[in-house]
LUMMIKOL-583908 format. One record per atom (N, C-alpha, C): x, y, z. Coordinates in steps of 0.05 Angstrom, whole numbers, padded with zeros to 5 digits, always signed. Layout:
# LUMMIKOL-583908
XYZ ...
This chain:
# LUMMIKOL-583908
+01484+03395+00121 +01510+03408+00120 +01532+03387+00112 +01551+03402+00102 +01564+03374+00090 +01591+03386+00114 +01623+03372+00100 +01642+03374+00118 +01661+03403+00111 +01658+03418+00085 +01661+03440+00082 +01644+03458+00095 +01622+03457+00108 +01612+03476+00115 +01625+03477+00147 +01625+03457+00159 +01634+03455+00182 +01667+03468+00175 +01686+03462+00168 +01710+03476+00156 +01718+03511+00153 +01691+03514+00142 +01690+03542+00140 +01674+03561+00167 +01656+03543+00182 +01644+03553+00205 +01670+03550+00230 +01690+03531+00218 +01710+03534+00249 +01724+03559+00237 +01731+03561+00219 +01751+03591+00208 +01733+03611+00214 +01707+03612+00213 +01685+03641+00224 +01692+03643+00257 +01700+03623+00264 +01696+03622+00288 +01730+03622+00300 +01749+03620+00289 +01780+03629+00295 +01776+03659+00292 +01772+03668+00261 +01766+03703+00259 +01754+03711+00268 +01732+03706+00285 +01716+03724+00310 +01699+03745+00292 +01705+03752+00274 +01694+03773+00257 +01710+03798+00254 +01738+03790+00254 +01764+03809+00255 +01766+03806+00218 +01754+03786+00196 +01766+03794+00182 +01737+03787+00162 +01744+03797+00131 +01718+03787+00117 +01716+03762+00112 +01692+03751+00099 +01692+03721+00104 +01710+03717+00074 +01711+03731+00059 +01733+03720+00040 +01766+03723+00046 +01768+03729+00064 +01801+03717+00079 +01796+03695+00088 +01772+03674+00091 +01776+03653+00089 +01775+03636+00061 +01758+03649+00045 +01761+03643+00020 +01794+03639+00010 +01807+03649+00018 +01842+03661+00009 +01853+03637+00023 +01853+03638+00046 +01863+03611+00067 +01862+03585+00054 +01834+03582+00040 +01831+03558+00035 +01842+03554+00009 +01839+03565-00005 +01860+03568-00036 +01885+03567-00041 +01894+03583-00020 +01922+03579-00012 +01924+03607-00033 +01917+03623-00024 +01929+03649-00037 +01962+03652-00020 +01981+03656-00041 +02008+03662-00039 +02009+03695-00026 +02000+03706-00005 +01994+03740-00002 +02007+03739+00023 +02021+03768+00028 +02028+03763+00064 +02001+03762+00068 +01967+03774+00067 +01957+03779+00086 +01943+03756+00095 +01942+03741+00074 +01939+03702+00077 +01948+03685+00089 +01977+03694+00091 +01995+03672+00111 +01992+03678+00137 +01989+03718+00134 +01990+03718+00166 +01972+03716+00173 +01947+03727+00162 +01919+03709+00176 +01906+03687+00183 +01932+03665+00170 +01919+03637+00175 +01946+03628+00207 +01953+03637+00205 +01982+03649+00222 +01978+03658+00253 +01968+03673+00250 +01950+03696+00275 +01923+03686+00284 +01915+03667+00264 +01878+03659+00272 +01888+03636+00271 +01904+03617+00273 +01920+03585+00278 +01899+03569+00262 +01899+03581+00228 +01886+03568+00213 +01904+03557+00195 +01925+03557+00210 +01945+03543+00187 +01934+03504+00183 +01922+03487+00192 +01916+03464+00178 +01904+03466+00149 +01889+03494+00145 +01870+03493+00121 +01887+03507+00099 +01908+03524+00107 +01920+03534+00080 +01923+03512+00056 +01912+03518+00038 +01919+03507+00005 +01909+03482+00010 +01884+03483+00027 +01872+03451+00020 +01855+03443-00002 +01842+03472-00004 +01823+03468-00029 +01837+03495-00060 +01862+03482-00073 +01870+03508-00089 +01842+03506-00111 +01831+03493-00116 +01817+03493-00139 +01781+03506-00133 +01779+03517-00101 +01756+03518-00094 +01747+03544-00115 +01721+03550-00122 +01711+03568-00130 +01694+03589-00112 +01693+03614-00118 +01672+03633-00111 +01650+03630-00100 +01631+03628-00134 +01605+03616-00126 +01602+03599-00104 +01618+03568-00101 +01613+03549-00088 +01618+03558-00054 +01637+03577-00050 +01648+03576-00024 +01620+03597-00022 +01607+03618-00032 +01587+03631-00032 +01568+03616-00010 +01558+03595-00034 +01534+03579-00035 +01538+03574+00003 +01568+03565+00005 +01569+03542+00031 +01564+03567+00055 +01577+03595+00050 +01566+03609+00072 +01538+03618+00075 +01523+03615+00049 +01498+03629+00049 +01478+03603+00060 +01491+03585+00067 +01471+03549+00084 +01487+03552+00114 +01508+03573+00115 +01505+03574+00145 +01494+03598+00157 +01487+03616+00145 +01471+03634+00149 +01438+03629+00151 +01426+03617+00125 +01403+03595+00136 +01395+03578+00162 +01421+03561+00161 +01428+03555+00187 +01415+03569+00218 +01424+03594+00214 +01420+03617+00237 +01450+03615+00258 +01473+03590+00235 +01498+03590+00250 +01514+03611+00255 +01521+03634+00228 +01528+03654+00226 +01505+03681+00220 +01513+03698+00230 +01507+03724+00227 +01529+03751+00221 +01512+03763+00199 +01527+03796+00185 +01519+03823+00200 +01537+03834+00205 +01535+03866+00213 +01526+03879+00182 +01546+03903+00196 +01534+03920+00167 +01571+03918+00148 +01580+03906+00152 +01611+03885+00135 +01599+03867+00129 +01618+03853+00106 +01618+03822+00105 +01629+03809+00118 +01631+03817+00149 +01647+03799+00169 +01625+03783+00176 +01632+03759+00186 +01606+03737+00191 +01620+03731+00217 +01591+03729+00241 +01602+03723+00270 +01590+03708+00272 +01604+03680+00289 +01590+03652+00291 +01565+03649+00319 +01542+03643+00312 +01523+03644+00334 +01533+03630+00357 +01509+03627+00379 +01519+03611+00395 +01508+03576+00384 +01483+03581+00370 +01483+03553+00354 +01513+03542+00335 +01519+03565+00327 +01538+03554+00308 +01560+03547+00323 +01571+03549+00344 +01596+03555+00356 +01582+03518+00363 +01554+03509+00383 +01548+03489+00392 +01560+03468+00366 +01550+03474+00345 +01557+03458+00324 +01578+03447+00312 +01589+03469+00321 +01626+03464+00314 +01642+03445+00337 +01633+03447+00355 +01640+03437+00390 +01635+03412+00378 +01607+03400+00371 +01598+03379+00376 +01604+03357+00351 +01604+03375+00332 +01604+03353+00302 +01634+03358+00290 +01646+03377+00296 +01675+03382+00289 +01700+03378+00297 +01705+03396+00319 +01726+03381+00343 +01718+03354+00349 +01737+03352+00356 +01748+03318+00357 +01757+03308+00334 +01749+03281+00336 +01757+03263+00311 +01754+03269+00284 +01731+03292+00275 +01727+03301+00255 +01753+03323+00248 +01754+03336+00267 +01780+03355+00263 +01814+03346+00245 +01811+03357+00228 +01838+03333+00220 +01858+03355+00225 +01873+03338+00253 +01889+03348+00263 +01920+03352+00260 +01930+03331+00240 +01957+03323+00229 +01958+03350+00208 +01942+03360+00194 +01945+03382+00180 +01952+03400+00182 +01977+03411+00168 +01989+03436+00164 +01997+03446+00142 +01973+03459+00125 +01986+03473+00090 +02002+03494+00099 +02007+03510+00116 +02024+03521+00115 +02048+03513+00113 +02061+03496+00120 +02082+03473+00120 +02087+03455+00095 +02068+03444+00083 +02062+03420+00070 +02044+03424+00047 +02035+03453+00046 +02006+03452+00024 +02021+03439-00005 +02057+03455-00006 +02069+03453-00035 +02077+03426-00043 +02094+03411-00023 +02105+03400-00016 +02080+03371-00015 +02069+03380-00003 +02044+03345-00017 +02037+03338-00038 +02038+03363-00046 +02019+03352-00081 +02056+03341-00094 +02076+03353-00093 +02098+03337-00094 +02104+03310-00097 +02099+03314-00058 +02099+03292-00058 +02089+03267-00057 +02062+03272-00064 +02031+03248-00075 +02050+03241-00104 +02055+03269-00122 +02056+03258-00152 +02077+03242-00161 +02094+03240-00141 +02124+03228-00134 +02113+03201-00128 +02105+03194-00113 +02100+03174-00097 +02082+03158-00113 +02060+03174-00131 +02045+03153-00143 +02056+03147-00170 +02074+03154-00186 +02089+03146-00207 +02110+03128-00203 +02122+03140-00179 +02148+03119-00176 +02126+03086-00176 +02116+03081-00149 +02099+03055-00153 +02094+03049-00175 +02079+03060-00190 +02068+03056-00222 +02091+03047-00244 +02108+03062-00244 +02131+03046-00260 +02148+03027-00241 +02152+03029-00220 +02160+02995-00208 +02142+02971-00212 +02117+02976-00209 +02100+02951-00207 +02098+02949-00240 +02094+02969-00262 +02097+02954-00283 +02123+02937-00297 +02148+02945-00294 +02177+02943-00294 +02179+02914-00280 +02160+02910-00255 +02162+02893-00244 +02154+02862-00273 +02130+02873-00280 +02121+02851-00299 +02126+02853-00332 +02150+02870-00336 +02165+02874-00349 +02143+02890-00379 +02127+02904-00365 +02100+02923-00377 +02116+02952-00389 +02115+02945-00410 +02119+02979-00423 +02101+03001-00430 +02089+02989-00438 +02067+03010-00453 +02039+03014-00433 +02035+03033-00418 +02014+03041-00400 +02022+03072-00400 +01994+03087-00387 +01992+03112-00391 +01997+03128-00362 +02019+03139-00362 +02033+03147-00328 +02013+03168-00323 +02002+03158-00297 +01988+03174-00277 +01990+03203-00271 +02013+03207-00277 +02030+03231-00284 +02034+03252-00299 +02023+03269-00310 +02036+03270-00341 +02060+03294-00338 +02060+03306-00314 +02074+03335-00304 +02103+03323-00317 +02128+03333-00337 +02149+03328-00349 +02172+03330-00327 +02166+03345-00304 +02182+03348-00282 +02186+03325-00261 +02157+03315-00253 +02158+03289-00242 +02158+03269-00252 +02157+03264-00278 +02166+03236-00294 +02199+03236-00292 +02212+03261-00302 +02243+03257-00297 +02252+03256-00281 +02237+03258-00249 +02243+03263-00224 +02239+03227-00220 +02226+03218-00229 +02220+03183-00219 +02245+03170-00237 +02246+03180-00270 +02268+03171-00286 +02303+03175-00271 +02300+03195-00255 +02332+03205-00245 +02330+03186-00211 +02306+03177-00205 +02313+03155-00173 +02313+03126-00189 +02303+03124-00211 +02306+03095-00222 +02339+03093-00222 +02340+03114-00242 +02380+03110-00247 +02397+03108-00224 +02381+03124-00202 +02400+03124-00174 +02402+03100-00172 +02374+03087-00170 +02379+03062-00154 +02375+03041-00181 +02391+03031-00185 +02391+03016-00217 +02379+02989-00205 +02382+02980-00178 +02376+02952-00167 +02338+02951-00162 +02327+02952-00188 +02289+02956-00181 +02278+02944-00163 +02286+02916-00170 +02276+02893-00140 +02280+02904-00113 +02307+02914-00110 +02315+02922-00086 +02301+02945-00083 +02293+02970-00106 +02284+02992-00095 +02249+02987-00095 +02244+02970-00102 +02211+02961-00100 +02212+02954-00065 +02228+02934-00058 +02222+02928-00032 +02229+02951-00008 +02246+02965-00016 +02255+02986-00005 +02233+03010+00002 +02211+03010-00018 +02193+03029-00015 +02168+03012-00005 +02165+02995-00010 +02140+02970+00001 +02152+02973+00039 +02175+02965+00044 +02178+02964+00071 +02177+02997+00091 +02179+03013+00070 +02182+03035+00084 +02151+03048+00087 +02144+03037+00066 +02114+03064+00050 +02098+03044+00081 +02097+03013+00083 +02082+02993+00104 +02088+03010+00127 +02107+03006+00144 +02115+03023+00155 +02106+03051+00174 +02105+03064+00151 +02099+03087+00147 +02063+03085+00151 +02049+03081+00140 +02022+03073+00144 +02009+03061+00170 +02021+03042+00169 +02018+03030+00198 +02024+03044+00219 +02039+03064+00220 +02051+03087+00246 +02026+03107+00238 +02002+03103+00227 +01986+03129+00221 +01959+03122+00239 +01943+03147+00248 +01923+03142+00267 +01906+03147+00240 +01906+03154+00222 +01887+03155+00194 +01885+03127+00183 +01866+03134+00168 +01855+03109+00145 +01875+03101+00124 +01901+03086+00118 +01913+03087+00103 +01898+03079+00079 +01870+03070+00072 +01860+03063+00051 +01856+03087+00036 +01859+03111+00048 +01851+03135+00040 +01874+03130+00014 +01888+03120+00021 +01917+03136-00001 +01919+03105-00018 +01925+03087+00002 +01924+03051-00019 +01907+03046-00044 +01885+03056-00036 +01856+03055-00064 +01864+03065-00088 +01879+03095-00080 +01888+03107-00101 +01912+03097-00120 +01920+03085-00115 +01951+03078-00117 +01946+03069-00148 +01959+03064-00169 +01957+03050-00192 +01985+03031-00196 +01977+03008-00206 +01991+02985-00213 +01993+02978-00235 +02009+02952-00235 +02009+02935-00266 +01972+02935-00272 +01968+02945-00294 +01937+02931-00296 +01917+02937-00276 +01917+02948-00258 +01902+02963-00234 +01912+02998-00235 +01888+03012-00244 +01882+03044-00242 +01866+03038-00217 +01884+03065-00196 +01869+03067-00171 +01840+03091-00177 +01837+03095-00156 +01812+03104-00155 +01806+03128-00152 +01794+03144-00166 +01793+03176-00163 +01790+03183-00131 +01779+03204-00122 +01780+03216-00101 +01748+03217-00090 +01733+03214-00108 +01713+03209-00110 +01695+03182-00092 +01712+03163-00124 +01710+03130-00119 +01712+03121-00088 +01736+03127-00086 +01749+03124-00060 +01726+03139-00036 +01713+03156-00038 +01692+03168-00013 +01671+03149-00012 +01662+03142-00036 +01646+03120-00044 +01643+03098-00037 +01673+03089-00040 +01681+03054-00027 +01681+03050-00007 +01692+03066+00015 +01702+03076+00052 +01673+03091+00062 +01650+03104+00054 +01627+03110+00059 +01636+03135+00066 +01649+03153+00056 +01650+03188+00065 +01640+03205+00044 +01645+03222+00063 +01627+03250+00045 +01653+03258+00024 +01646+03255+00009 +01670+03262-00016 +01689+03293-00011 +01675+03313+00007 +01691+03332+00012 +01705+03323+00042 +01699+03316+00058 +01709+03294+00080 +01727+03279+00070 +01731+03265+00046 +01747+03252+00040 +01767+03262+00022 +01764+03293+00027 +01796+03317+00006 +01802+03314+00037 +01791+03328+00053 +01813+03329+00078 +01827+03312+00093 +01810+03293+00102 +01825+03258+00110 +01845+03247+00091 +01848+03255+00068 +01858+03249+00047 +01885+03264+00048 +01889+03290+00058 +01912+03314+00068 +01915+03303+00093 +01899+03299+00108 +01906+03299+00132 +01931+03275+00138 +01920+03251+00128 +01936+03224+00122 +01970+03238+00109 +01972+03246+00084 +02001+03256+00070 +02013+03276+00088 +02001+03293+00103 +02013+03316+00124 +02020+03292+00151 +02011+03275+00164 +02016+03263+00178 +02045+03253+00168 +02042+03235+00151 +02056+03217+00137 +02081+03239+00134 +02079+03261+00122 +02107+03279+00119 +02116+03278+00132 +02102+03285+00160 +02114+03292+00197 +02125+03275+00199 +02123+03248+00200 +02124+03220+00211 +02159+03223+00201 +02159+03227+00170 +02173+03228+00150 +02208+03244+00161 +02198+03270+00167 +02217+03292+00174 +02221+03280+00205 +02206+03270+00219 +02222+03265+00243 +02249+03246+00240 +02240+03223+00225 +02253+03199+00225 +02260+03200+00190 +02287+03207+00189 +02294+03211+00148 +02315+03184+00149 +02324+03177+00173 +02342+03154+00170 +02321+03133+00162 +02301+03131+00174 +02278+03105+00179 +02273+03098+00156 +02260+03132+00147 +02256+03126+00123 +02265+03139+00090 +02293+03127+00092 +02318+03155+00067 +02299+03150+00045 +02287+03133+00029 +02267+03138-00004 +02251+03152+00011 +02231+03154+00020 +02206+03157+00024 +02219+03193+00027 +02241+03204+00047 +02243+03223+00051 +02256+03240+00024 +02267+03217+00009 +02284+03235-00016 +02261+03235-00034 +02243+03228-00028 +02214+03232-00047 +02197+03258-00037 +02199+03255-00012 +02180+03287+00001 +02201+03317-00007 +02226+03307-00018 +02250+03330-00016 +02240+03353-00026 +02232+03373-00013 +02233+03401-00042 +02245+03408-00051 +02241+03426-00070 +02268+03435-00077 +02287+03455-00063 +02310+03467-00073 +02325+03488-00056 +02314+03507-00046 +02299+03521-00065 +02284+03549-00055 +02265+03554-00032 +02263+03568-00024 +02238+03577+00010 +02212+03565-00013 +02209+03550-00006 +02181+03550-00017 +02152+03551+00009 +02161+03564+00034 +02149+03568+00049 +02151+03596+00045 +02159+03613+00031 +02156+03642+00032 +02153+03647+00001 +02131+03668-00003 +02125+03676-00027 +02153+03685-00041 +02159+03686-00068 +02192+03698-00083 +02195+03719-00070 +02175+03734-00077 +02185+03766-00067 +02195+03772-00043 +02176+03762-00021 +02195+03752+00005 +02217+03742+00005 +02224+03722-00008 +02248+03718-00013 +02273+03735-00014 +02259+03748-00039 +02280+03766-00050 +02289+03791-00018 +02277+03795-00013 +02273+03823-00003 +02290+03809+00023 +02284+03785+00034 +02301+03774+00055 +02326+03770+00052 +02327+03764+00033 +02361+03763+00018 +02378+03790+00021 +02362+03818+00020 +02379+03829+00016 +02379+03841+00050 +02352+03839+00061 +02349+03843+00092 +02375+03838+00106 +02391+03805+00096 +02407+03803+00114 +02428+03813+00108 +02434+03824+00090 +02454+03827+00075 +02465+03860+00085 +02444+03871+00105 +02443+03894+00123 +02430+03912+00118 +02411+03916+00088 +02404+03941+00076 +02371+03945+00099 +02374+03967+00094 +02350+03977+00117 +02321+03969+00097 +02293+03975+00106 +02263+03963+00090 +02266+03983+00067 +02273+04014+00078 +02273+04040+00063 +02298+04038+00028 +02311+04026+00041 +02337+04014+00019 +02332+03985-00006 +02309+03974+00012 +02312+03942+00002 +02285+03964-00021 +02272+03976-00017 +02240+03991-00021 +02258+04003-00052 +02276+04019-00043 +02294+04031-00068 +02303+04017-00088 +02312+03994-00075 +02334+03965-00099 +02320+03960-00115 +02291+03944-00097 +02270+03935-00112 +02250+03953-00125 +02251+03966-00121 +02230+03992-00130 +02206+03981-00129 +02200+03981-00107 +02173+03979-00090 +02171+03989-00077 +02138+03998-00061 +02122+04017-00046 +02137+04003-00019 +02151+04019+00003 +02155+04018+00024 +02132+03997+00040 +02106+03994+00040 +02089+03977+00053 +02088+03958+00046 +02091+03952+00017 +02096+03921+00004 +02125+03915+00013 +02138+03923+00029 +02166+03910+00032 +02158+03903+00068 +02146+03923+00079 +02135+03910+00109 +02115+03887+00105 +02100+03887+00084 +02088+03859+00080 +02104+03842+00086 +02127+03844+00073 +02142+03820+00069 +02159+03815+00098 +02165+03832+00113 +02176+03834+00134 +02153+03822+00148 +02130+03822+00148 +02108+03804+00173 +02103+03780+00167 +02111+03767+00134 +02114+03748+00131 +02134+03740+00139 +02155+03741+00137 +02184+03737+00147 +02179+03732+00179 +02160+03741+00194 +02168+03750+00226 +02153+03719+00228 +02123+03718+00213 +02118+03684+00216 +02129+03666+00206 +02148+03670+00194 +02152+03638+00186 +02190+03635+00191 +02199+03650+00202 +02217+03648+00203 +02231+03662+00226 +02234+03631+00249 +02231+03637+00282 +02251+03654+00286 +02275+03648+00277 +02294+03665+00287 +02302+03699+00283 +02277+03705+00258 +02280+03738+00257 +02272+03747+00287 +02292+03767+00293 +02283+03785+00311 +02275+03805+00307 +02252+03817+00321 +02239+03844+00328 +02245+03868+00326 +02265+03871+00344 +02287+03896+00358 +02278+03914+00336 +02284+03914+00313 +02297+03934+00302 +02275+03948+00292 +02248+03937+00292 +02213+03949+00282 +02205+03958+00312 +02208+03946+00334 +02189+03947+00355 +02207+03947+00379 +02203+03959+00403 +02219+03960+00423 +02206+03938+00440 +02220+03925+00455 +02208+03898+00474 +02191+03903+00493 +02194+03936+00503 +02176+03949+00523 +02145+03955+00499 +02142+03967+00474 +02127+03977+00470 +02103+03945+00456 +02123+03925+00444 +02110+03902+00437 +02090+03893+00469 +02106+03886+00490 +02090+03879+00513 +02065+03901+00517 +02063+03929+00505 +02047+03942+00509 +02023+03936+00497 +02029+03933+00471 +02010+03920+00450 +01989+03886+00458 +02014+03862+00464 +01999+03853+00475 +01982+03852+00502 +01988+03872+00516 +01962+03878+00536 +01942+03885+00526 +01939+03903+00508 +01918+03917+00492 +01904+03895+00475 +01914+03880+00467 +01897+03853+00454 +01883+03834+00468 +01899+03837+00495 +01890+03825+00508 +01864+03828+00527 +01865+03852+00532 +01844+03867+00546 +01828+03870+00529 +01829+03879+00506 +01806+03889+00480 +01801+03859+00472 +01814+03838+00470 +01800+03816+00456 +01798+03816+00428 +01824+03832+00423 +01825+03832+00393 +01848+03840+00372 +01854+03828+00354 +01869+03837+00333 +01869+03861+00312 +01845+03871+00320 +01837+03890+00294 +01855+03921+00300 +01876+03923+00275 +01900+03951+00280 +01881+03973+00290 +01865+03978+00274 +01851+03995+00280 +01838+04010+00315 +01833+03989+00333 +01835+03988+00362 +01861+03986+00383 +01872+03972+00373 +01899+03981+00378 +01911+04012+00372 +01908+04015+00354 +01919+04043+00350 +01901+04066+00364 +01868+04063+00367 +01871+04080+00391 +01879+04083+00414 +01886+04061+00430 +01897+04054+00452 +01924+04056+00452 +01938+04058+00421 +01976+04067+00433 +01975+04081+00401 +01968+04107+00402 +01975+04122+00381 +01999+04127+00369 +02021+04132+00386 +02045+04135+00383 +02065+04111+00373 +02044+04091+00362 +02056+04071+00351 +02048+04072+00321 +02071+04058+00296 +02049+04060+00266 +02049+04035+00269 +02023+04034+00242 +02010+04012+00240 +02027+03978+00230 +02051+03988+00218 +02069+03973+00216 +02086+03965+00246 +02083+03973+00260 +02092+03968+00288 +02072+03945+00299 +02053+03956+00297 +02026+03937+00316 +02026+03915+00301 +02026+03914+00274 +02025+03889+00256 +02051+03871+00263 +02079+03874+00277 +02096+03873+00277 +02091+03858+00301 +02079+03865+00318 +02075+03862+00352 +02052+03829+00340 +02026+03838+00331 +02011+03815+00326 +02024+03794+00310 +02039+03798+00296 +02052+03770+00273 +02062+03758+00300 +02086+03763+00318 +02099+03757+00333 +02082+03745+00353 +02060+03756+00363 +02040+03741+00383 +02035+03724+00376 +02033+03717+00340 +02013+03692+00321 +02013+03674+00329 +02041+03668+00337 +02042+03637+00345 +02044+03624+00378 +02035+03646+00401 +02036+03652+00420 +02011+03630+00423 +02012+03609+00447 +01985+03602+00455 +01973+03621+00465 +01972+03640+00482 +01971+03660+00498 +01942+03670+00480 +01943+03676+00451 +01921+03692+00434 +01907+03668+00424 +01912+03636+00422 +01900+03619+00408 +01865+03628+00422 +01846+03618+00400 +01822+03623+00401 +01813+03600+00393 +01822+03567+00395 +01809+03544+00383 +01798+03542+00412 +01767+03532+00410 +01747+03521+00432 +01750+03489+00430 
């Protein structure tokens, strides 16, 4: 078993078998969908959103059909997969803990790392060559957005020496405050005359499993952000390097949009009209909205008496699925109950990590 399979057996084992196994497929891709966010949201799989955007089908296939071999997971008559009691042992024993990379949060950070890696490894690259007064080398980089993004902090800071030591004292710093491997990220780095090391190389050199070493590899930059956003005085480059841009980029556009006009007073039925969209694609966006953005209130979908009703019923049933809920409080719609569970999501009260 490698460290993806363990990855995907703790998400079998958050979903309980509430959802198909390709809503974890989605999680890990970082599908942009409300039903993505809120499922990684509601099943507190938010470390894995958008860790692997480039994973494939086949491959995530292959990795469930070796835990099924296994005898870790097991199928009903769905493609829901329920984790055995071997598999659950497995996850306890080789996963939790130290294996668990805990600093991780794509829901937070999935956009915003690859940012801020490509930021971080160009700026170095043209200081250390600039340093040896090197022109001609091939930027690590080639994105036209982050080359002008390193070209517009050079101009800021016209003093190089000063902004070389400025990022050496901070980036040290910064590393050294980490319970991770900072070699994870140093190896990679490129210099005057030194190309760092693929992602690969780097699993190679440190002795990890090369998919072990995509996550330790996130886990390290998601730390490092946190570290980052607590303390922006500690560290002002390092933080005007993680900066995103203006827009929610923690909420899909359309969410966006539709929040915009939410506040602006128009009812779901009105915002459904503006935009000329299906009324349920606009409550999509309203359950995304309810996770990611603490201060929406409830009131106006759900009554505070009928939400506490709901979570009894999840609680007693042991489950998320609308479908059971709704026989147990009929007189509620399904946009209500979904309303009630986004809002529980982040409740320890429903957490399901062993």
């Amino acid at each position: 078993m490698t460290y993806l399979n363990y990855v995907i057996l703790y998400c079998f084992l958050q979903i309980s078998g509430e959802r198909s196994v390709y809503s974890v497929f989605h999680i890990l891709k970082g599908k942009k969908s409300s039903q993505s966010i809120q499922d990684a949201h509601i099943f507190h799989l938010q470390p894995f959103f958008l860790s692997l955007p480039k994973l494939k089908r086949p491959y995530f296939n292959q990795k469930v059909k070796e835990l099924e071999q296994a005898g870790w997971i097991t199928f009903g008559e769905s493609d829901n997969a329920h984790v055995s009691v071997e598999g659950t042992k497995a996850v306890k024993e080789q996963f939790l803990g130290e294996a668990f990379p805990s600093d991780m949060n794509g829901l937070i950070y999935g956009d915003q790392t690859r940012l801020f890696w490509m930021r971080l490894s160009l700026l170095i690259q043209v200081l250390s060559n600039a340093k040896q007064q090197e022109t001609l080398y091939y930027p690590v980089q080639r994105n036209k957005l982050i080359q002008e993004w390193v070209k517009d902090c050079i101009r800021t800071n016209q003093n190089r020496d000063h902004l070389s030591s400025l990022l050496f004292k901070e980036l040290t710093t910064l590393l050294n405050a980490q319970r991770n491997d900072p070699s994870l990220l140093v190896y990679r780095l490129t210099g005057y005359r030194d190309y760092g090391y693929t992602e690969f190389q780097v699993a190679e050199k440190i002795g990890l499993d090369p998919e072990e070493c995509r996550f330790s590899f996130l886990n390290l930059l998601h730390g490092m952000l946190t570290e980052i956003e607590k303390d922006p005085k500690g560290y002002p480059l390092l933080y005007s390097i993680s900066l995103k841009s203006e827009h929610r980029q923690n909420l899909t556009i359309s969410t966006s949009k539709t929040y915009d006009l939410y506040k602006r007073g128009h009812s779901l039925e009105e915002i459904a009209r503006i935009r000329k969209l299906k009324l349920n694609t606009i409550e999509d966006h309203v359950i995304e909205l309810i996770l990611t953005e603490e201060d929406l209130a409830i009131d106006p979908f759900i009554t505070s008496e009928e939400y506490v009703n709901v979570l009894k019923v999840m609680k007693e049933a042991q489950t998320k699925r609308l479908r059971t809920i709704k026989e147990k409080l009929p007189h509620l719609t399904y946009f209500q109950i979904r309303v009630a569970i986004a809002k529980a999501g982040e409740t320890r009260e429903f957490a399901t990590r062993t």
